[in-house]
MIDOSE-1310 file (N, C-alpha, C; in nm, 2 decimals, decimal comma, always signed):
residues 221
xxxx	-10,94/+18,71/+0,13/-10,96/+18,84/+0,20/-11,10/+18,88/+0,23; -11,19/+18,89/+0,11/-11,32/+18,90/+0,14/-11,38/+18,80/+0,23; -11,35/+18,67/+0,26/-11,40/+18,58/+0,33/-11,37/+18,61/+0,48; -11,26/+18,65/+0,53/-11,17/+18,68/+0,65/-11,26/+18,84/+0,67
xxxx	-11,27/+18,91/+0,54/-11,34/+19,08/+0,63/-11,49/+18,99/+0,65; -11,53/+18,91/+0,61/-11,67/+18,91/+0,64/-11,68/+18,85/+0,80; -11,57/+18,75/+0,79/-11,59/+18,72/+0,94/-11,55/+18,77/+1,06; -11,45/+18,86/+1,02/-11,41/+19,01/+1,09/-11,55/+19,04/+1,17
xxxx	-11,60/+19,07/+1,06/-11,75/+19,18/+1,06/-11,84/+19,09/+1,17; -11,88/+19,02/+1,12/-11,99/+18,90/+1,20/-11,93/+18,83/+1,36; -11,82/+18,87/+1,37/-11,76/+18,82/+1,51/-11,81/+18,95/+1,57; -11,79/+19,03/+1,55/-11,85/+19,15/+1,61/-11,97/+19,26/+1,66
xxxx	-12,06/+19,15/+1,57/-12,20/+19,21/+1,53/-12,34/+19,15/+1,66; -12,31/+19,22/+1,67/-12,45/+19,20/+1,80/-12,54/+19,10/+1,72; -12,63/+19,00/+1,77/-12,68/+18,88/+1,74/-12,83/+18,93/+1,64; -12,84/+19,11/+1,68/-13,00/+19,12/+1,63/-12,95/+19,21/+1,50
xxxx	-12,83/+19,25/+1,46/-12,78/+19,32/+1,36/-12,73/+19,17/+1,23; -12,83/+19,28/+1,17/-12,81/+19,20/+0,96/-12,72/+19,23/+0,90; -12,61/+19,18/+0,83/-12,53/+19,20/+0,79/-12,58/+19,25/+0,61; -12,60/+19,35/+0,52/-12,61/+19,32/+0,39/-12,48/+19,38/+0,31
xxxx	-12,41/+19,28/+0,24/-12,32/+19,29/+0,18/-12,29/+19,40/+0,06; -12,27/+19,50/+0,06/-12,29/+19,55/-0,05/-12,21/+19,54/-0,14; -12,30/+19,48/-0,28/-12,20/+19,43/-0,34/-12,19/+19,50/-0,50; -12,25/+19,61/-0,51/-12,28/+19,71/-0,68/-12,19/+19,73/-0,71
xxxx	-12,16/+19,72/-0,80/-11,99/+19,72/-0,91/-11,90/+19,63/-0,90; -11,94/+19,53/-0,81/-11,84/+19,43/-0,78/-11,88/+19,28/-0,87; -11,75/+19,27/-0,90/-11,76/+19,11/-1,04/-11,84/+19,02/-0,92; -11,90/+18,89/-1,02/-11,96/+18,78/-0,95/-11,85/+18,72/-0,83
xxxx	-11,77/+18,72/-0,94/-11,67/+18,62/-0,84/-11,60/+18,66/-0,76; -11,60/+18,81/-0,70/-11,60/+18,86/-0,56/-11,72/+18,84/-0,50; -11,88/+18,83/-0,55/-11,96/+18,80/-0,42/-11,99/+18,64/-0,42; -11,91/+18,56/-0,53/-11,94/+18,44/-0,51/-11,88/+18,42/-0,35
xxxx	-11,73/+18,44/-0,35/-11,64/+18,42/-0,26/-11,70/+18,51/-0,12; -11,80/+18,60/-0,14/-11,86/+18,61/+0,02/-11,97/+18,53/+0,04; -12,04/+18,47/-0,06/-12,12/+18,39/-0,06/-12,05/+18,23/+0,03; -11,98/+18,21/-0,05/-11,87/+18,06/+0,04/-11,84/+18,08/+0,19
xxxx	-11,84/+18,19/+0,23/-11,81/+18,24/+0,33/-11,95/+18,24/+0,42; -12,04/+18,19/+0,37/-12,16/+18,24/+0,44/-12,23/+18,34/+0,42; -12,19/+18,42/+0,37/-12,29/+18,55/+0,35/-12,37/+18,52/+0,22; -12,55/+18,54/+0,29/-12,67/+18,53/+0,20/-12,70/+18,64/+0,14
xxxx	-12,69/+18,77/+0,22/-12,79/+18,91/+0,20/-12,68/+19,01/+0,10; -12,69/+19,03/-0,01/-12,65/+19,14/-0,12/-12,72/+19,23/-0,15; -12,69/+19,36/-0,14/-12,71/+19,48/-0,20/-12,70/+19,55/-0,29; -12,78/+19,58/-0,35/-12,75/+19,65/-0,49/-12,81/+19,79/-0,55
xxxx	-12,78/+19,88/-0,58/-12,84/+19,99/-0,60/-12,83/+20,06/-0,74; -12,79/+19,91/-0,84/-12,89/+19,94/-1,05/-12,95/+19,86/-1,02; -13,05/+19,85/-1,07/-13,16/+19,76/-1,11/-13,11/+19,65/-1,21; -13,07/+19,70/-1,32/-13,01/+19,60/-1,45/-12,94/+19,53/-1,35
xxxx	-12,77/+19,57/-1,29/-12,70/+19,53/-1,24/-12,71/+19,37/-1,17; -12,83/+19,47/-1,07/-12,88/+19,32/-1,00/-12,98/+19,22/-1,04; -13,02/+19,24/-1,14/-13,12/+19,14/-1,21/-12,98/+19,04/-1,30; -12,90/+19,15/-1,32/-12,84/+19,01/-1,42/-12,69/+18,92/-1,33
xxxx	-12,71/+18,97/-1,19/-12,67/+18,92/-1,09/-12,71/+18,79/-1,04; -12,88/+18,82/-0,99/-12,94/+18,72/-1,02/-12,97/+18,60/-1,08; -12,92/+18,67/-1,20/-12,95/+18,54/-1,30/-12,85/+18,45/-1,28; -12,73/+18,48/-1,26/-12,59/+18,42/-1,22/-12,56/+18,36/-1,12
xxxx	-12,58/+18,42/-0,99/-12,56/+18,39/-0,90/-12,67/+18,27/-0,83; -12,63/+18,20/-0,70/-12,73/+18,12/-0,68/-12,83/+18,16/-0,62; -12,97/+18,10/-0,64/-13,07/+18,16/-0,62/-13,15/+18,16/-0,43; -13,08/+18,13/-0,38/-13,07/+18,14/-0,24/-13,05/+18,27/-0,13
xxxx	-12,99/+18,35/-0,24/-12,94/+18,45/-0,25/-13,07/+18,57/-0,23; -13,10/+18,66/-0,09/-13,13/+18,72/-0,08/-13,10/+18,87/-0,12; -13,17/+18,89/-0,21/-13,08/+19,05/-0,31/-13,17/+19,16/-0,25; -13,13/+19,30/-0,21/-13,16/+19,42/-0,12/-13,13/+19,53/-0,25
xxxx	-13,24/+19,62/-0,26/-13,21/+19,74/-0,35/-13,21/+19,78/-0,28; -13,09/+19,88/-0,26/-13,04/+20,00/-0,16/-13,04/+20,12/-0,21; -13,04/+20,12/-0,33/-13,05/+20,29/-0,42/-13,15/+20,34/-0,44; -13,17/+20,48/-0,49/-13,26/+20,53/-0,58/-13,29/+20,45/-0,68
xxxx	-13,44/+20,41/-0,64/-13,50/+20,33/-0,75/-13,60/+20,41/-0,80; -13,60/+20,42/-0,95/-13,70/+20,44/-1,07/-13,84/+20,39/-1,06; -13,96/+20,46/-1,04/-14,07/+20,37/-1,05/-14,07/+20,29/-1,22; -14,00/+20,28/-1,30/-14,02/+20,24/-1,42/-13,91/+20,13/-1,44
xxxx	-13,84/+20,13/-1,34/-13,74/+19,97/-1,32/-13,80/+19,92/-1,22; -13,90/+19,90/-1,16/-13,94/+19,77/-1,06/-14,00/+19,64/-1,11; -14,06/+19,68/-1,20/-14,12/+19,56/-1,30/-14,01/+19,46/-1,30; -13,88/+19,51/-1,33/-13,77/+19,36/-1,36/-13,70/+19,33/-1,25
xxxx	-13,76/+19,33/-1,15/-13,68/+19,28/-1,05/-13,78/+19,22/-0,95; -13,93/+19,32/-0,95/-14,03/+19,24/-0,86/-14,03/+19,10/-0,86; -14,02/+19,01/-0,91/-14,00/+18,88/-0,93/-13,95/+18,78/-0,77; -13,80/+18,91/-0,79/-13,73/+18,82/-0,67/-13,66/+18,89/-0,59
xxxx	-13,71/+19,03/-0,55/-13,64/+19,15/-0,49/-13,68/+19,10/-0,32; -13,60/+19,10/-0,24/-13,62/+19,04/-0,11/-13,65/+19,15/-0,06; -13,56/+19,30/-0,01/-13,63/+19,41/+0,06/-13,59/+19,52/-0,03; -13,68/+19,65/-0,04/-13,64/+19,74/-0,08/-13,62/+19,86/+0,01
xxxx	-13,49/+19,94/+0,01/-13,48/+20,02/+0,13/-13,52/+20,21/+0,13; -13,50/+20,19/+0,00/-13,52/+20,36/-0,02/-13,66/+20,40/-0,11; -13,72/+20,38/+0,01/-13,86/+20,42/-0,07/-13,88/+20,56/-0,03; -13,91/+20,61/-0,14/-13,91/+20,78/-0,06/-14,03/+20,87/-0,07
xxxx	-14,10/+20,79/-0,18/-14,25/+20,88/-0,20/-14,35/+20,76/-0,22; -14,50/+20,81/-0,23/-14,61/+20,71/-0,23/-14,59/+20,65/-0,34; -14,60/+20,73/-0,42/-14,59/+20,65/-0,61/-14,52/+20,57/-0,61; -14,39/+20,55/-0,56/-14,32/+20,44/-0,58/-14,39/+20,27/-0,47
xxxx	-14,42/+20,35/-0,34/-14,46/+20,25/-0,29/-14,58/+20,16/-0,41; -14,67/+20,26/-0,51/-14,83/+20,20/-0,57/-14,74/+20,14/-0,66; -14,66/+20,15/-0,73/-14,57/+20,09/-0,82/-14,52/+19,92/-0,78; -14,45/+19,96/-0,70/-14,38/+19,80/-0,62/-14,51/+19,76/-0,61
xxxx	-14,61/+19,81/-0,52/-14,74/+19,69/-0,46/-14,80/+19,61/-0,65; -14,82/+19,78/-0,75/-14,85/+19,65/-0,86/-14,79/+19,55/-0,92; -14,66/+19,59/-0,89/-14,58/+19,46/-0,96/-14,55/+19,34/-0,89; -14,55/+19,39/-0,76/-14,56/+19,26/-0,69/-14,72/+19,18/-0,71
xxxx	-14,79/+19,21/-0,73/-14,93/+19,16/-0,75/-14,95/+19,11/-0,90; -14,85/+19,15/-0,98/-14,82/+19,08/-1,13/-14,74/+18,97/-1,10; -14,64/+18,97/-1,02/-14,56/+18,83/-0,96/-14,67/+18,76/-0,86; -14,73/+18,77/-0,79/-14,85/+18,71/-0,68/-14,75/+18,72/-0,53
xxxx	-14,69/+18,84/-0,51/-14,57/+18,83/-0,39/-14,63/+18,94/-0,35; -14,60/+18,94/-0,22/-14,59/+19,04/-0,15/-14,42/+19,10/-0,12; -14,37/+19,24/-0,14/-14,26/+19,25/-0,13/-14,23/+19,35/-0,03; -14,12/+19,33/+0,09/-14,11/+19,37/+0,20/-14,04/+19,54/+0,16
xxxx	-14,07/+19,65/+0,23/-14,03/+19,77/+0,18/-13,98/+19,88/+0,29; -13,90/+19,89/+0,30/-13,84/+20,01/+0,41/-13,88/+20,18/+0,34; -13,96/+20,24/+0,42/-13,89/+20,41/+0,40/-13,82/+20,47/+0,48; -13,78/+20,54/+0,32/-13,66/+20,61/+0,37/-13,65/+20,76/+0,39
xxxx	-13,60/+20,79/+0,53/-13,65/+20,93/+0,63/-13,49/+21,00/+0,55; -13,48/+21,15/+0,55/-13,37/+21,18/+0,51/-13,34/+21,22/+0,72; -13,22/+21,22/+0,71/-13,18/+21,24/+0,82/-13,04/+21,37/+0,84; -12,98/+21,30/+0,67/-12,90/+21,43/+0,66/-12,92/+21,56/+0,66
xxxx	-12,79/+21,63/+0,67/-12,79/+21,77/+0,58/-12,81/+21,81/+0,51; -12,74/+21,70/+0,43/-12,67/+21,72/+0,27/-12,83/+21,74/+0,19; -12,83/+21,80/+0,05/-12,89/+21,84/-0,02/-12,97/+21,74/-0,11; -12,81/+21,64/-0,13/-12,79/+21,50/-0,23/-12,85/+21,40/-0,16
xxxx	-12,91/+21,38/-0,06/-12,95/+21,29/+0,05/-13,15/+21,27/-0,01; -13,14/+21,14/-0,05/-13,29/+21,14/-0,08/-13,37/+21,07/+0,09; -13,49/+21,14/+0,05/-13,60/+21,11/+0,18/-13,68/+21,15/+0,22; -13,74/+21,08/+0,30/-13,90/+21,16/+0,34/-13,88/+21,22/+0,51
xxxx	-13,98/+21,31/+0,53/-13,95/+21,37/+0,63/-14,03/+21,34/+0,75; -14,08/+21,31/+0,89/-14,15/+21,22/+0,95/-14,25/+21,24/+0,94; -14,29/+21,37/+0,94/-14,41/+21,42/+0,91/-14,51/+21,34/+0,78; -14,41/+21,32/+0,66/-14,48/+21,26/+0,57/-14,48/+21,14/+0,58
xxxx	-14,36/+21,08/+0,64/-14,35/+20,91/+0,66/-14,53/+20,90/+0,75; -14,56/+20,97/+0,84/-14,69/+20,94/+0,90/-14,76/+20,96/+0,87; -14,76/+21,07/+0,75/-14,90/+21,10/+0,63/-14,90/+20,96/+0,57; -14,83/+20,91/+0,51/-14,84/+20,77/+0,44/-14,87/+20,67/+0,54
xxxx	-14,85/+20,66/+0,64/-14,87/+20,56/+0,75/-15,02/+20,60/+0,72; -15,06/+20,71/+0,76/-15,21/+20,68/+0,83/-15,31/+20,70/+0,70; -15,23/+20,68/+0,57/-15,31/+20,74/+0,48/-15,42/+20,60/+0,45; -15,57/+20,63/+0,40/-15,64/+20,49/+0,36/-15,57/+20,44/+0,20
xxxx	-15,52/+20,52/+0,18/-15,48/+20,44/+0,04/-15,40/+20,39/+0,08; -15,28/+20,34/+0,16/-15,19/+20,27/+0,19/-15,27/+20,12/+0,23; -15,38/+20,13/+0,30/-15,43/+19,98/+0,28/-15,47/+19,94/+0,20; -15,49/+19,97/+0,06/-15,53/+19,95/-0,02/-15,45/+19,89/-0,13
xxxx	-15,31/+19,94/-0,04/-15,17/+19,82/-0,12/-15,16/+19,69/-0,06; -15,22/+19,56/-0,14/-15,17/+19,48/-0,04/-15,08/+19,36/-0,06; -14,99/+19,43/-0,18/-14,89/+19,36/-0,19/-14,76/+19,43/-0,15; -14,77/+19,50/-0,05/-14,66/+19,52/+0,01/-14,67/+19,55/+0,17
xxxx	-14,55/+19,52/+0,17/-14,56/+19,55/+0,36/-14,43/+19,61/+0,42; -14,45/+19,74/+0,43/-14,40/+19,85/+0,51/-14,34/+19,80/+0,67; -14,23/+19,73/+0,67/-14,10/+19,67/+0,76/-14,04/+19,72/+0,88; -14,03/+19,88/+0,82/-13,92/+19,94/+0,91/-13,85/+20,12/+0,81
xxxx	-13,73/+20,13/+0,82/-13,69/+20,25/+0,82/-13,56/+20,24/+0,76; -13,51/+20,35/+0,70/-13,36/+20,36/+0,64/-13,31/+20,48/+0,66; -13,23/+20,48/+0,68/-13,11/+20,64/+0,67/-13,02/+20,60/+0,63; -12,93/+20,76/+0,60/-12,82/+20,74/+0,56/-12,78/+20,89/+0,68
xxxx	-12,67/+20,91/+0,70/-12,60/+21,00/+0,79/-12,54/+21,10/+0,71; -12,54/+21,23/+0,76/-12,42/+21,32/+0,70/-12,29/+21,27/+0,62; -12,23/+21,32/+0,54/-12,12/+21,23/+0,49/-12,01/+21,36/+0,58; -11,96/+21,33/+0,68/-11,87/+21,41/+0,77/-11,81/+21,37/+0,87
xxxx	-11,70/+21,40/+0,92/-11,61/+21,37/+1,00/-11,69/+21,36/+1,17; -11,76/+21,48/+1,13/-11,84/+21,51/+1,28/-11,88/+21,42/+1,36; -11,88/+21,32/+1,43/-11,89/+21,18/+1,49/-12,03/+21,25/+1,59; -12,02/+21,31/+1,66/-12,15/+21,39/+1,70/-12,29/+21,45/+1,62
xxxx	-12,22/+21,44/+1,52/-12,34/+21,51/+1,43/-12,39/+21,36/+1,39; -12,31/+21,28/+1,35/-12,38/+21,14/+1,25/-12,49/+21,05/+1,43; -12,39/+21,09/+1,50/-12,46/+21,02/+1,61/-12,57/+21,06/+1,67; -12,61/+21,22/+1,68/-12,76/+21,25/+1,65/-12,86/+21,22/+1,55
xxxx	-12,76/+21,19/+1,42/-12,87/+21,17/+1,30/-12,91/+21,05/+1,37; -12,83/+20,92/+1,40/-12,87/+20,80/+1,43/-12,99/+20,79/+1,53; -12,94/+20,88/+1,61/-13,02/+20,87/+1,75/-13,18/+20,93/+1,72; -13,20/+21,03/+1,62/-13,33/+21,07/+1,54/-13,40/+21,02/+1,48
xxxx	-13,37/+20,93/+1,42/-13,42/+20,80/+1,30/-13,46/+20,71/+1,39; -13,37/+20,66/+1,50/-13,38/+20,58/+1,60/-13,53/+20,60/+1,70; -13,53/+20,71/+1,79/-13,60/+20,74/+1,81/-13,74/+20,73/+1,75; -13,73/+20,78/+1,62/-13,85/+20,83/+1,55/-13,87/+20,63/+1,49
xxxx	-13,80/+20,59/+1,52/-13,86/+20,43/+1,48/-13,93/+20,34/+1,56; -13,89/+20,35/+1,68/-13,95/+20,27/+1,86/-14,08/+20,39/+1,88; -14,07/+20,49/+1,81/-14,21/+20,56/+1,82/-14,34/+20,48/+1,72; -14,32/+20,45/+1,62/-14,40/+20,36/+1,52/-14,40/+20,23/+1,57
xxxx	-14,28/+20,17/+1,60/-14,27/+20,07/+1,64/-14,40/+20,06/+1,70; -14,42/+20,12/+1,77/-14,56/+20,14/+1,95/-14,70/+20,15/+1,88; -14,66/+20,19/+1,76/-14,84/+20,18/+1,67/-14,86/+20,08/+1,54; -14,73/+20,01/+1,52/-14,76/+19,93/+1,41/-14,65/+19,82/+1,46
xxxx	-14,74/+19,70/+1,44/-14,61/+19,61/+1,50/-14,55/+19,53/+1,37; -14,54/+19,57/+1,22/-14,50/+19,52/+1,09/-14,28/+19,64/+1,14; -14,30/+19,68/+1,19/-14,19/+19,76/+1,18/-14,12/+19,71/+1,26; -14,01/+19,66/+1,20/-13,88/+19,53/+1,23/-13,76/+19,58/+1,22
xxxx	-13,73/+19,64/+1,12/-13,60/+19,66/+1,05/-13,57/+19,82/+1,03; -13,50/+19,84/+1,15/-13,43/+20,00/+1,09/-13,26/+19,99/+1,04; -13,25/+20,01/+0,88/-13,16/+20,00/+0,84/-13,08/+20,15/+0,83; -12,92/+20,14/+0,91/-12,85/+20,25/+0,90/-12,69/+20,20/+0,93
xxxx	-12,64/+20,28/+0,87/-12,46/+20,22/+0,89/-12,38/+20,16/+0,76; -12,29/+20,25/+0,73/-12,23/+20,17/+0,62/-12,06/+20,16/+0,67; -12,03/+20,11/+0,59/-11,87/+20,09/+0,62/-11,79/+20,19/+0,73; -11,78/+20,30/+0,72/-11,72/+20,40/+0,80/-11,82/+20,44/+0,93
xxxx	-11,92/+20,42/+0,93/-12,00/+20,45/+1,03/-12,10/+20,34/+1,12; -12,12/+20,23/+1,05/-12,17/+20,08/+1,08/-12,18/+20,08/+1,24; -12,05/+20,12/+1,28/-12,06/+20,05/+1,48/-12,13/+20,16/+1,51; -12,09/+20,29/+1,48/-12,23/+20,39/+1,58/-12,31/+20,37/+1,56
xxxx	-12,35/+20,32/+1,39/-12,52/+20,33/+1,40/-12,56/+20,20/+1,51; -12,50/+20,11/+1,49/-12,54/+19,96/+1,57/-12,57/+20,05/+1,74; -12,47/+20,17/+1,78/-12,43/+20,18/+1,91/-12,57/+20,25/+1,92; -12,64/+20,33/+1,80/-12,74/+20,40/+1,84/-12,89/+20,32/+1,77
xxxx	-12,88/+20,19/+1,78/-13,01/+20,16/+1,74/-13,02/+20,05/+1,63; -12,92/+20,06/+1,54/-12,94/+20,01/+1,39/-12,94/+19,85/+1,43; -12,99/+19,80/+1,37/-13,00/+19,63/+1,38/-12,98/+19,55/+1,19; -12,97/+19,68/+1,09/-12,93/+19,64/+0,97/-12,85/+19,71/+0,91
xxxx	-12,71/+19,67/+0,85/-12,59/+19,76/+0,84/-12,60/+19,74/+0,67; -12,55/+19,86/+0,60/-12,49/+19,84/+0,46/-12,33/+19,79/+0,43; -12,23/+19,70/+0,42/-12,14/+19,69/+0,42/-12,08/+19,71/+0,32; -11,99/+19,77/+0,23/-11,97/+19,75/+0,09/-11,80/+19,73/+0,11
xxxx	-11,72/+19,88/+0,12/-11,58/+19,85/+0,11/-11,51/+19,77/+0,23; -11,54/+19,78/+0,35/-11,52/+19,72/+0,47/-11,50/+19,53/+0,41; -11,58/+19,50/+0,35/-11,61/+19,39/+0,28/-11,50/+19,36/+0,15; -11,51/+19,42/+0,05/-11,47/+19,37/-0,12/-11,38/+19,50/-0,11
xxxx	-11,31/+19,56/-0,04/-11,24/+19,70/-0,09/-11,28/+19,81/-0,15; -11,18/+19,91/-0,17/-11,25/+20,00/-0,20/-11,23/+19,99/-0,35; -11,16/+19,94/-0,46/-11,13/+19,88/-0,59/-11,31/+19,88/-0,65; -11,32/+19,95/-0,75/-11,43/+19,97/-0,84/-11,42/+19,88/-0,91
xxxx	-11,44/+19,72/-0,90/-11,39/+19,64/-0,99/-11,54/+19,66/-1,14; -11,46/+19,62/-1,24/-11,57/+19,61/-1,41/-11,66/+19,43/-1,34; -11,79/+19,50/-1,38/-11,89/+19,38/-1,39/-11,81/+19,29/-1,44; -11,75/+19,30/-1,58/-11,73/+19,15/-1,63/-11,58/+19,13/-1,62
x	-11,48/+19,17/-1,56/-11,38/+19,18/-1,48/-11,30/+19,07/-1,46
């Protein structure tokens, strides 16, 4: 079944849209089996979770922190963290750049704009995403490199409301795009909402239950 939604998904996906699998709470051997299927890119949003994912799983495997990340859990993952998407303040950016510089890597880093309503919705607001852009301490990180963008949408039925949030983030990213050419990747869209974001812009989707169900399966399961 997991193999069959993944190809569901990928028949359908415009050629410049990423597929990342979200896979947090889910046993190995549900993302082994999207793994057989072709899918490289996993998401994860504990830190522990996916480090001891890692260690399991094969190392080919491109792993995505998608959550609220702790500046005090980057250390165990800088190692082999491929992108991080919810960067929301500077400190966390000076954080990742040192640990990546304790590994000798440079690690790829999305921020993340709040776009929602909601309260619960972490993010920066454009104003500050371009305080950090233009700030001199930001070159002064140079183990990291600033990619692209992240949202998340209203959690609501409103199909007009989520489709302006998209179309705002969107916008506000082909505007940077025009002054920094490192900005690649605007990630938006998860399971219930994935096609509009794609219709408005998004070229990297979060996929979780669409994928593995909606079943909370136990890590060791």
């Amino acid at each position: 079944m997991i193999a069959q939604n993944i190809q569901t998904i990928k028949q359908k996906l415009p050629k410049q849209v990423t597929l990342v699998a979200v896979s947090k709470t889910k046993p190995n051997a549900a993302i082994f089996e999207a793994y057989k299927a072709g899918q490289r890119i996993f998401g994860e949003n504990k830190v522990q979770e996916m480090v001891e994912k890692h260690a399991a799983l094969p190392k080919d495997i491109h792993w995505h922190m998608i959550g609220h990340l702790q500046r005090n859990k980057v250390k165990y993952m800088a190692s082999f963290v491929k992108l991080i998407h919810g960067v929301a303040n500077f400190k966390l950016l000076k954080e990742i750049d040192k640990q990546a510089k304790n590994n000798n890597r440079i690690i790829d880093c999305l921020l993340q704009v709040k776009i929602a309503q909601e309260e619960t919705k972490f993010g920066l607001t454009q104003r500050e995403v371009l305080t950090i852009l233009a700030s001199e301490e930001l070159k002064s990180l140079k183990n990291i490199q600033i990619v692209g963008l992240m949202g998340m949408a209203s959690f609501t039925d409103k199909q007009n409301q989520i489709a302006q949030e998209f179309n705002n983030l969107n916008d506000f990213f082909i505007k940077l795009q025009k002054i920094n050419s490192s900005f690649k990747i605007l990630s938006m869209g998860m399971s219930g909402d994935y096609k509009l974001a794609i219709s408005c812009g998004s070229n990297m989707i979060r996929v979780g239950s669409a994928i593995f169900g909606k079943r909370n399966y136990l890590l060791n399961e």
